[in-house]
Backbone as JSON, one array per atom type, in Angstrom:
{
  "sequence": "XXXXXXXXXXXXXXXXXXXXXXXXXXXXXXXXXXXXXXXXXXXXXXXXXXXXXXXXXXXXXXXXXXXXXXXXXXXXXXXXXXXXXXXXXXXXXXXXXXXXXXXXXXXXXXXXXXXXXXXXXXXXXXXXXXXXXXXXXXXXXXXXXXXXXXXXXXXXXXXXXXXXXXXXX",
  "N": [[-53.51, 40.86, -26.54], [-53.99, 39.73, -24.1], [-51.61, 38.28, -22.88], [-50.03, 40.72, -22.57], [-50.24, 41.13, -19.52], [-49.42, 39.05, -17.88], [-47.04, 39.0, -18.68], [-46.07, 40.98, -17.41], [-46.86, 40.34, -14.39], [-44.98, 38.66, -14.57], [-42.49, 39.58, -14.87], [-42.46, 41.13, -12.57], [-42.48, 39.03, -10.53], [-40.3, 38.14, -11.39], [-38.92, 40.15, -9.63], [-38.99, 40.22, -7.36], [-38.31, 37.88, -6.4], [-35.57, 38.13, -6.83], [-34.99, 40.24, -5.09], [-35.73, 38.64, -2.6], [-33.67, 36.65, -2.74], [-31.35, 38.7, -2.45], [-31.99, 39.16, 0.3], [-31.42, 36.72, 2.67], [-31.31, 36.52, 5.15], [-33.31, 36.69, 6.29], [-34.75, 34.16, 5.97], [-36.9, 31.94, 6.93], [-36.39, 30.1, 9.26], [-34.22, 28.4, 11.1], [-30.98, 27.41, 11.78], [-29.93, 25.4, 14.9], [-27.6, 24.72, 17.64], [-27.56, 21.76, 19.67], [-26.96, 20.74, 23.03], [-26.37, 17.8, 23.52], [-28.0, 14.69, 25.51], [-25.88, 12.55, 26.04], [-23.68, 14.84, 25.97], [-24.46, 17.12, 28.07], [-24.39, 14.7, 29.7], [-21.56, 14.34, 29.95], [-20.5, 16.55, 30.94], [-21.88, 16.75, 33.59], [-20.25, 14.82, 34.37], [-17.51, 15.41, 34.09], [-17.49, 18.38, 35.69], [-17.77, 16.57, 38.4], [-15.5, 15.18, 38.73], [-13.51, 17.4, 38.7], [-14.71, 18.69, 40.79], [-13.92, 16.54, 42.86], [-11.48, 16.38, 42.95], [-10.37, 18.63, 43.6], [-11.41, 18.7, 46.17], [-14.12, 19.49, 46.97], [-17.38, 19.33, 47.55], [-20.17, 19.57, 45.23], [-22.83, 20.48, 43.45], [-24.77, 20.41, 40.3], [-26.79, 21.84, 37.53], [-27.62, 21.64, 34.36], [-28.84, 23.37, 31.35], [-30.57, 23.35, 28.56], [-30.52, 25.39, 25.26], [-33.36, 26.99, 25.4], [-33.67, 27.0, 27.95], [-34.26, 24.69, 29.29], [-34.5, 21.92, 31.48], [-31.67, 19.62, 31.0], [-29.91, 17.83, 32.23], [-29.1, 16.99, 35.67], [-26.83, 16.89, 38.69], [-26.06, 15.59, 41.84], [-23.0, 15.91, 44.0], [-22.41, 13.59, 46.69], [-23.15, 14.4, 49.58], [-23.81, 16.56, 49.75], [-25.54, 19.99, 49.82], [-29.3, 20.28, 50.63], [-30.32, 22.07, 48.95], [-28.71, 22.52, 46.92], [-29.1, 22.07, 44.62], [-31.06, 23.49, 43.63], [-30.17, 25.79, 43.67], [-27.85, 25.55, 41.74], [-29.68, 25.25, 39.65], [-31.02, 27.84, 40.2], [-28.49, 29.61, 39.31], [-28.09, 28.36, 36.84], [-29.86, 29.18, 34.91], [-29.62, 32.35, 35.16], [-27.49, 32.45, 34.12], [-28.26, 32.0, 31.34], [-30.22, 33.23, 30.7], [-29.17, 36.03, 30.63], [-26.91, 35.67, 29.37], [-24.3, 35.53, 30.23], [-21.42, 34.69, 32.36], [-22.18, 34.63, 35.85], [-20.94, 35.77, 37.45], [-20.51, 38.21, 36.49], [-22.88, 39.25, 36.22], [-23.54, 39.22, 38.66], [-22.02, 41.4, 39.95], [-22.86, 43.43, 38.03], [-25.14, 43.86, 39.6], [-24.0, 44.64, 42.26], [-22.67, 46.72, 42.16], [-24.39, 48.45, 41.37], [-24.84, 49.44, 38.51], [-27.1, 47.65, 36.95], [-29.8, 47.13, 38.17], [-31.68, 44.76, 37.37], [-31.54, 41.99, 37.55], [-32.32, 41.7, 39.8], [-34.84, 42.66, 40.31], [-36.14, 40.46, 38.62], [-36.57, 38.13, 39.01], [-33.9, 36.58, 39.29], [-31.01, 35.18, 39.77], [-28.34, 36.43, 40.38], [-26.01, 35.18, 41.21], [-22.01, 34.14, 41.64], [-21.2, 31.16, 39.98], [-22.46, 29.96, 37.3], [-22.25, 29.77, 34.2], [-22.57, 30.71, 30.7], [-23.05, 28.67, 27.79], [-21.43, 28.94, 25.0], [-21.04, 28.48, 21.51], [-19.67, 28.6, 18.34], [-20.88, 31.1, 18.16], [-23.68, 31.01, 19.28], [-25.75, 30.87, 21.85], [-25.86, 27.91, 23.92], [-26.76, 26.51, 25.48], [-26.45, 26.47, 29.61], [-24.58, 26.04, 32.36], [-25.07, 25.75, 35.41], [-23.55, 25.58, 38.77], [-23.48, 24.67, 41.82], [-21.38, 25.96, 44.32], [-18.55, 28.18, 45.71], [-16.74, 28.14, 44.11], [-18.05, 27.39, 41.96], [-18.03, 28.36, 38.96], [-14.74, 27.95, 37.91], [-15.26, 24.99, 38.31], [-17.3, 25.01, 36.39], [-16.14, 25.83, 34.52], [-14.05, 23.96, 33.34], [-15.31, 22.04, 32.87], [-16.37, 22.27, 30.64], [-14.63, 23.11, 29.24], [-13.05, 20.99, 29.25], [-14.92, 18.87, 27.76], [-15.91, 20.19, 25.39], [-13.41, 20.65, 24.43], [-11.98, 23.27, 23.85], [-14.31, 24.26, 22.46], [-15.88, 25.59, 22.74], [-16.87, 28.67, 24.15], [-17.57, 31.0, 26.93], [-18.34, 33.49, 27.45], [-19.39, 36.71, 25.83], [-18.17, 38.17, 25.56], [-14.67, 40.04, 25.23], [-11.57, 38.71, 26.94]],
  "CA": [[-53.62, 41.78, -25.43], [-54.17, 39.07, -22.72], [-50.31, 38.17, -22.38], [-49.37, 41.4, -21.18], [-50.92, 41.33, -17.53], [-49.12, 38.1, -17.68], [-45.82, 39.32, -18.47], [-45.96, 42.35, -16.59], [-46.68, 39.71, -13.1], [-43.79, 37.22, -14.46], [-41.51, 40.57, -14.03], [-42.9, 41.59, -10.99], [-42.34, 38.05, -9.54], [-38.85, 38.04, -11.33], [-38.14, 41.22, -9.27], [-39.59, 39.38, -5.86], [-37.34, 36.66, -6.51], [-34.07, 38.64, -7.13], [-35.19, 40.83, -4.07], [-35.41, 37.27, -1.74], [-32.6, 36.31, -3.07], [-30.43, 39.51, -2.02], [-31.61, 39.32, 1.76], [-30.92, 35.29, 2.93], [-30.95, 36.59, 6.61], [-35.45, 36.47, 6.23], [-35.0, 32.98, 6.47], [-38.44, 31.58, 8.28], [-35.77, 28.62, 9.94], [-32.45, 28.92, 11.56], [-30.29, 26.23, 12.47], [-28.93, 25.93, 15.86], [-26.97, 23.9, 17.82], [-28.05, 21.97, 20.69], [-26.11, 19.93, 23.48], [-27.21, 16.66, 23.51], [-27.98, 13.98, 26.96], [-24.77, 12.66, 26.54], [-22.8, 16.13, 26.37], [-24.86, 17.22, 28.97], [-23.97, 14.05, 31.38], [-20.48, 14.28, 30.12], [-20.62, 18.1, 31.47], [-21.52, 16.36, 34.9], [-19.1, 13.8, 35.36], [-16.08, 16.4, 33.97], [-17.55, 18.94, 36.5], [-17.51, 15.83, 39.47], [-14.18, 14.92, 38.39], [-12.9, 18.37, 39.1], [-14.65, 19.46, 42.12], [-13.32, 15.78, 43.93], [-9.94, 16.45, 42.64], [-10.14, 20.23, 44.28], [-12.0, 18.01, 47.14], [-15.45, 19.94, 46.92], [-18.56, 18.62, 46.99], [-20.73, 20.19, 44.33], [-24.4, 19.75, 42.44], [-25.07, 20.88, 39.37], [-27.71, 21.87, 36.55], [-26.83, 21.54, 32.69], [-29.83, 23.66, 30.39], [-30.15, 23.87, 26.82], [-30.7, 26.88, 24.54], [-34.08, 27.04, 25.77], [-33.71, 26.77, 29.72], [-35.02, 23.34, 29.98], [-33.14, 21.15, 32.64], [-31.22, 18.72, 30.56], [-29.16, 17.31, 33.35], [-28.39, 17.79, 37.01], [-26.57, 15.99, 39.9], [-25.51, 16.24, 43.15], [-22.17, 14.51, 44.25], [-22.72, 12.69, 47.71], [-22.84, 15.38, 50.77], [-24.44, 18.16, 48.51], [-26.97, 20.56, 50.64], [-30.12, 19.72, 49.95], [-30.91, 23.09, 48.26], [-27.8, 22.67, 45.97], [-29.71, 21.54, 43.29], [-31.95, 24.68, 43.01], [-28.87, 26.94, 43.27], [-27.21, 25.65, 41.03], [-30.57, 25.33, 38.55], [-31.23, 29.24, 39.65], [-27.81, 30.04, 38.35], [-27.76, 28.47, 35.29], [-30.91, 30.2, 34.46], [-29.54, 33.6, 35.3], [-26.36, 32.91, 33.19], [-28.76, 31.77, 30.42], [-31.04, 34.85, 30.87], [-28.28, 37.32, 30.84], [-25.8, 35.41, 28.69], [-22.93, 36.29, 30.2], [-21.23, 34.23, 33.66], [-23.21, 34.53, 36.69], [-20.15, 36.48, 38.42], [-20.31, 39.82, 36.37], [-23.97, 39.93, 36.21], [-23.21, 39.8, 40.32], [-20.77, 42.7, 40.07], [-23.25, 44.66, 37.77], [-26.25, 44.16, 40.11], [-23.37, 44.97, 43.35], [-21.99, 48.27, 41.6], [-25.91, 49.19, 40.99], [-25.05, 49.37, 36.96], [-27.64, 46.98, 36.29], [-30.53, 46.13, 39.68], [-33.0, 44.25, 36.82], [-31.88, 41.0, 37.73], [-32.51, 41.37, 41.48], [-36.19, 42.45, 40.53], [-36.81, 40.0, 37.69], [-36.37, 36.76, 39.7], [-32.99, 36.24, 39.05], [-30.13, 34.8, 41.35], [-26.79, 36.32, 40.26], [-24.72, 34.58, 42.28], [-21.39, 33.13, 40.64], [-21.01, 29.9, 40.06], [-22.89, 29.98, 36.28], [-21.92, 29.75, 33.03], [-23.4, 29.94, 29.41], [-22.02, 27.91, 26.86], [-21.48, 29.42, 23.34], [-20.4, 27.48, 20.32], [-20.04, 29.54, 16.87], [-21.54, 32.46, 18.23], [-24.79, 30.55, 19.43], [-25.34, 30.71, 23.21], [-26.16, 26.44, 23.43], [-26.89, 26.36, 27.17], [-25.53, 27.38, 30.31], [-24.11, 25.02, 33.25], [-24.64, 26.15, 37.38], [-22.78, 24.73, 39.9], [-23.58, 25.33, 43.76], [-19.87, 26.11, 44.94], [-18.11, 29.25, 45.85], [-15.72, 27.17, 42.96], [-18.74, 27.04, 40.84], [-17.84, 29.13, 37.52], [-14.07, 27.15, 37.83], [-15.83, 23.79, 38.13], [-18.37, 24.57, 35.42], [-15.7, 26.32, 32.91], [-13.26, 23.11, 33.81], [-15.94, 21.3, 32.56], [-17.21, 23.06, 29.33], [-13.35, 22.41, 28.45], [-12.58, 19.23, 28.79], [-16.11, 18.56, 27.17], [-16.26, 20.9, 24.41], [-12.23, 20.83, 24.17], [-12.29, 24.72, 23.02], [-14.78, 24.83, 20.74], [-17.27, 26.46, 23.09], [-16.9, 30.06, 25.14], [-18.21, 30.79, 28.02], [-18.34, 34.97, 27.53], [-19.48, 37.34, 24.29], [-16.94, 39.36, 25.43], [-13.42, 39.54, 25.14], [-11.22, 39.55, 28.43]],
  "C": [[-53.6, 41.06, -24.07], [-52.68, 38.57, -22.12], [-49.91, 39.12, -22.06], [-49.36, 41.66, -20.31], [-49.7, 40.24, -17.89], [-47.38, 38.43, -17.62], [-45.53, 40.22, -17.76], [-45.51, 40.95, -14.72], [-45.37, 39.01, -13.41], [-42.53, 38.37, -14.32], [-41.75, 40.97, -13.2], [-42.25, 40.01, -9.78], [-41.1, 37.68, -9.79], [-37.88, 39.02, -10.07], [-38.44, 40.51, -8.1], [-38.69, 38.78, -5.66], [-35.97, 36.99, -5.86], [-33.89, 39.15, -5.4], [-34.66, 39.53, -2.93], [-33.83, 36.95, -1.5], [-31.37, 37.43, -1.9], [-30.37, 39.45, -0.14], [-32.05, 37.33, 2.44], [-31.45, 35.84, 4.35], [-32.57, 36.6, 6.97], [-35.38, 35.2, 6.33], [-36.11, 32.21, 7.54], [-37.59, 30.49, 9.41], [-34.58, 29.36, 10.07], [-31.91, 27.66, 11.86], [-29.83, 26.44, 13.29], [-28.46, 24.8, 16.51], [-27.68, 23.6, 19.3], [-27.3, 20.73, 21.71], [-26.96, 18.87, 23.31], [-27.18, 15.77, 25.19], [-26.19, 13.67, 27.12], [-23.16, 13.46, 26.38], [-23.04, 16.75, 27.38], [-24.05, 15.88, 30.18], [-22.44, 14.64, 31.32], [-19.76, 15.16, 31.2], [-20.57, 17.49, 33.41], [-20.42, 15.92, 35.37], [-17.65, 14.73, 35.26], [-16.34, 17.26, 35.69], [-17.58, 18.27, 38.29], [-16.15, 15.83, 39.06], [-13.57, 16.22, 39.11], [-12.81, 18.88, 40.22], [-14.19, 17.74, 43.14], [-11.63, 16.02, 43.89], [-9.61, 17.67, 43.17], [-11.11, 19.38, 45.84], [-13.05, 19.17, 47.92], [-16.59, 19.4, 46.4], [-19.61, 19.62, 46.2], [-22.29, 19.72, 43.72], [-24.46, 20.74, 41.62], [-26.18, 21.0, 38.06], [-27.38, 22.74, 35.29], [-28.6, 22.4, 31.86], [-29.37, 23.92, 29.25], [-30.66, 25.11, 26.41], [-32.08, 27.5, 25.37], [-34.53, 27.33, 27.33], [-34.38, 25.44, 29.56], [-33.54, 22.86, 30.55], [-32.77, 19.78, 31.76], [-30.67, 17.4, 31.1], [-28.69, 17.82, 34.82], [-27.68, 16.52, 38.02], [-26.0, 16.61, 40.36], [-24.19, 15.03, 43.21], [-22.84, 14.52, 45.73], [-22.34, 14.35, 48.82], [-23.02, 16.49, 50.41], [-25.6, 18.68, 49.43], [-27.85, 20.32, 50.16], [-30.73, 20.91, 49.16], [-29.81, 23.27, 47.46], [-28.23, 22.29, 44.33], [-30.25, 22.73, 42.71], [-31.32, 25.54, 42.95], [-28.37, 26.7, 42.16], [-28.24, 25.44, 39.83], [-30.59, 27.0, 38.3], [-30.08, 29.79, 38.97], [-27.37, 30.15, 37.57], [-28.44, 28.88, 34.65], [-30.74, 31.24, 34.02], [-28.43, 33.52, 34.54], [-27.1, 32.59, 31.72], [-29.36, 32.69, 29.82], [-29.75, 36.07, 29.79], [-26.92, 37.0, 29.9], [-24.55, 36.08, 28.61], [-22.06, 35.32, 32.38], [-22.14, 35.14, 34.65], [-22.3, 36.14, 37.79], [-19.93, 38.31, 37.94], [-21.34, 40.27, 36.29], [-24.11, 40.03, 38.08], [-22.43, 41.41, 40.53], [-21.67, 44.25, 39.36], [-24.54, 44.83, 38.86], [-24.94, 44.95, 41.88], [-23.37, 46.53, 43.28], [-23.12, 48.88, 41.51], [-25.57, 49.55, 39.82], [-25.96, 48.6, 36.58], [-28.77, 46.14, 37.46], [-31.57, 45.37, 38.47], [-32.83, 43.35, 37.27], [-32.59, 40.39, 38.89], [-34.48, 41.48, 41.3], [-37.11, 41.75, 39.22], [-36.45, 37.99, 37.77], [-34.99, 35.75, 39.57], [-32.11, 35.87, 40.11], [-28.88, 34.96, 40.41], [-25.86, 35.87, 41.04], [-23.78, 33.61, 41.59], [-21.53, 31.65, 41.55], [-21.57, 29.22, 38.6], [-21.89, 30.85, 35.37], [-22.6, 29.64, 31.59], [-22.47, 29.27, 28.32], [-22.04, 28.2, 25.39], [-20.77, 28.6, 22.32], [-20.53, 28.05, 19.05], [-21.0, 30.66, 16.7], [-23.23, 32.81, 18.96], [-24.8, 30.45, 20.99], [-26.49, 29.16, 23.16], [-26.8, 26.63, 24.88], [-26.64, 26.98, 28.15], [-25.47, 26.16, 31.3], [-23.91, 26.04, 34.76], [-24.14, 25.13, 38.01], [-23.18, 25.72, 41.21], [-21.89, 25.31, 44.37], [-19.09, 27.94, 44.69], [-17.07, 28.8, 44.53], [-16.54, 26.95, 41.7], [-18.21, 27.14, 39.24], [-16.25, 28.34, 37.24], [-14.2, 25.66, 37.19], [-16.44, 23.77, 36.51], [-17.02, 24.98, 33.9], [-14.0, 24.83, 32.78], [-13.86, 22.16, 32.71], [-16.01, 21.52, 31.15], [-15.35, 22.61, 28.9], [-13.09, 21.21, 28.13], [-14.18, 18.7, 27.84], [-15.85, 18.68, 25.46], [-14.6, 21.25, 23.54], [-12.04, 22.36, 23.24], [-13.03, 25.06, 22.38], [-15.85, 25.71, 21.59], [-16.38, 27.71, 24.16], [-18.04, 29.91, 25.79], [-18.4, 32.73, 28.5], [-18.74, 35.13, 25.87], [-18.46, 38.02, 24.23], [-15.11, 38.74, 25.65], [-12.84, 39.95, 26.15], [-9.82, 39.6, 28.18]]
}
C-alpha cells in the first residue's frame, strides 16, 4: 500500500516535467548580447572618422543594453555640453528604442508628449543598436549630422549585422 502515494507523485512529477518541457520560453536566464570596450571605442573612432571626413566636429556617447556609459569622446573643438547631448540622446534612443529623430517627430506632431515629461531629450542625433532582434545599446552624437554619423558608424563596426530601427522603412 505504501508505493502508491509514491507512484501517484512520480506521475505527477512526470506530468511537471513534460509540462516544463513544452514551454522553454520560462527560462529563469536569457542570453543576450552585449557590445564590448573595444566595439564600443571602435564605434568612436568610425563615428570620428566620418564626422572629419564630412568636416564636423562631433562628441559622442556609446551605452550598453542597460544605459551605462560604455564610451564617450569629444573630437577637438566639441562644445563643452556636447558630451551630455549626446549622452541625453543616447539614453532617449535607448529608452524608446527607436532613433532619436522619430521619437522627435512623435513628441512634434503631439502623437506621443511622454518623452518631453519623462526627462527625455528627443532630439536627433541617436541611435539604438539591435543585433538578432536584441536592442544591444544605443550610440548619441551631438551634431545636426548626428543619426548619419552614428548609423555610419554602427556600419562600418557591426558591418550589417546590427539595425538601428524595429521597424521596417
Amino acid at each position: 500500500m505504501r508505493i502508491r502515494p509514491y507512484l501517484v507523485s512520480l506521475s505527477i512529477l512526470a506530468a511537471v516535467f513534460a509540462a516544463a518541457d513544452a514551454f522553454p520560453s520560462d527560462e529563469p536566464t536569457k542570453d543576450i548580447k552585449i557590445i564590448s570596450s573595444a566595439g564600443a571605442r571602435a564605434l568612436a573612432d568610425a563615428c570620428s572618422a566620418w564626422a572629419q571626413q564630412n568636416k564636423l566636429v562631433v562628441a559622442m556617447a556609446i551605452l550598453d543594453w542597460g544605459g551605462n556609459l560604455i564610451e564617450s569622446h569629444a573630437m577637438e573643438g566639441a562644445a563643452p555640453n556636447a558630451i551630455d547631448t549626446a549622452l541625453l540622446k543616447a539614453k532617449s534612443a535607448l529608452r524608446w528604442r527607436r532613433p532619436t529623430s522619430e521619437t522627435n517627430k512623435m513628441v512634434r506632431n503631439g502623437e506621443n508628449l511622454a518623452p518631453t515629461f519623462m526627462n527625455d531629450f528627443p532630439q536627433p542625433g541617436a541611435l539604438p543598436i539591435i543585433v538578432d532582434g536584441q536592442v544591444i545599446g544605443a550610440m548619441g552624437v551631438s551634431s545636426g549630422d548626428g543619426e548619419r554619423c552614428a548609423q555610419a558608424a554602427i556600419d562600418s563596426v557591426f558591418k550589417g549585422k546590427a539595425k538601428t530601427t524595429t521597424t521596417t522603412r
